[in-house]
N, C-alpha and C positions, 0 to 999 in steps of 0.2 A: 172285749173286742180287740181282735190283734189287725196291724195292718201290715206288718211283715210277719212269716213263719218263724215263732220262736220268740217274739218281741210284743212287747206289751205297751200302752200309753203311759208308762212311767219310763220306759226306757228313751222318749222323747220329748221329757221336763227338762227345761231351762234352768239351769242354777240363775239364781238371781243375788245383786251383792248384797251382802249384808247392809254396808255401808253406803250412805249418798254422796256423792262429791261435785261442790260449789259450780256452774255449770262457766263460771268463770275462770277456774285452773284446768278445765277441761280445755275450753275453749283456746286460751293462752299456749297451752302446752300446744297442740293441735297447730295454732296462728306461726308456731315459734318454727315449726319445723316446715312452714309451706313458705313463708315472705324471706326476701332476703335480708342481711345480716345487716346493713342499715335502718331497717326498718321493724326488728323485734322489739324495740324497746314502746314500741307502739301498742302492742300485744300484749303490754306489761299495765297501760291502763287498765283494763281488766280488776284487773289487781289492788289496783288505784282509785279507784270509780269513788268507791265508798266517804274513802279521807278526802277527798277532791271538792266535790259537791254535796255531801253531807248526808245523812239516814234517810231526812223528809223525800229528799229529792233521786237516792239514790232507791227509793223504794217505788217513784214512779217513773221512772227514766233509766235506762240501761246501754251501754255499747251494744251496737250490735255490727259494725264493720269498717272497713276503712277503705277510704279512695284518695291516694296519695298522703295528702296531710289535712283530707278529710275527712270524719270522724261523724259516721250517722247513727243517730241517736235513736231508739226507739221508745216511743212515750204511752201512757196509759190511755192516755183522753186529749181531746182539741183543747180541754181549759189548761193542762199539762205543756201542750207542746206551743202556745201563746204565752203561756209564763216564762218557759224557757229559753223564750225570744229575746227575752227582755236582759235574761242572765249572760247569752251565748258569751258575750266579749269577757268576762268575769270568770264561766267556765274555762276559756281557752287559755288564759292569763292563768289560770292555778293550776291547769295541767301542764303548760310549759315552765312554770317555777316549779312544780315537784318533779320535771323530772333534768334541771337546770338545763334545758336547750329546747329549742321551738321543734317540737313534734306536730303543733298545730295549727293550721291556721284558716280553719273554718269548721263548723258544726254544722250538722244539717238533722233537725229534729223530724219525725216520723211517726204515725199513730202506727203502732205494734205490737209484736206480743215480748213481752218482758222476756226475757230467758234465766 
C-alpha cells in the first residue's frame, strides 16, 4: 500500500533509540533549562532521590514537581502516601543537608504515576 507516489510504509518508520535513559536525567536536564538559575539546584533532587530516602521508599515515591520550595511527591498507594506522612520532616532535613542549604520546606505527597 503506498500512501504517497513513490513511497512505501517503510519510508514512514520511526527509528527508535537503542538505548533508555533514567526518566530523571531527562527530566533534570529539561527542569535545568526552563526554572531560573536560583532554583536548578532543585532540579538536581532528581538525581538525589534515590540516596536521600532510600531504594524501599524510592521505589514507591518519586518527584514529580515543584512549587516554590515545595516539592510534590507522587506515591504508589494511600498506605505509601500515610507512611510518608509520618517521614515528611526527616525527608526534608536529608534533602537540605545533601545538598548544604534549605531548598525545602514542605512536601506535599500525592497518589500517582511513578515516572
Amino acid at each position: 500500500m503506498h500512501f504517497f507516489k513513490g513511497m512505501s510504509m517503510d519510508d514512514f518508520k520511526e527509528e527508535r533509540p537503542s538505548d533508555f535513559e533514567p526518566i530523571g536525567d531527562i527530566l533534570g536536564r529539561a527542569l535545568q533549562n526552563c526554572r531560573r538559575d536560583p532554583d536548578i539546584e532543585l532540579t538536581r533532587i532528581w538525581e538525589h532521590w534515590r540516596r536521600i530516602v532510600g531504594e524501599t521508599i524510592a521505589e514507591n515515591a518519586r518527584p514529580a514537581a515543584f512549587k516554590g520550595r515545595l516539592l510534590i511527591v507522587h506515591v504508589n498507594s494511600s498506605v505509601w502516601l500515610q507512611q510518608l506522612q509520618f517521614a515528611k520532616a526527616d525527608i526534608i532535613r536529608k534533602t537540605n543537608a545533601e545538598f548544604g542549604k534549605i531548598l525545602l520546606d514542605d512536601i506535599k505527597f500525592k497518589i500517582g504515576v511513578l515516572e
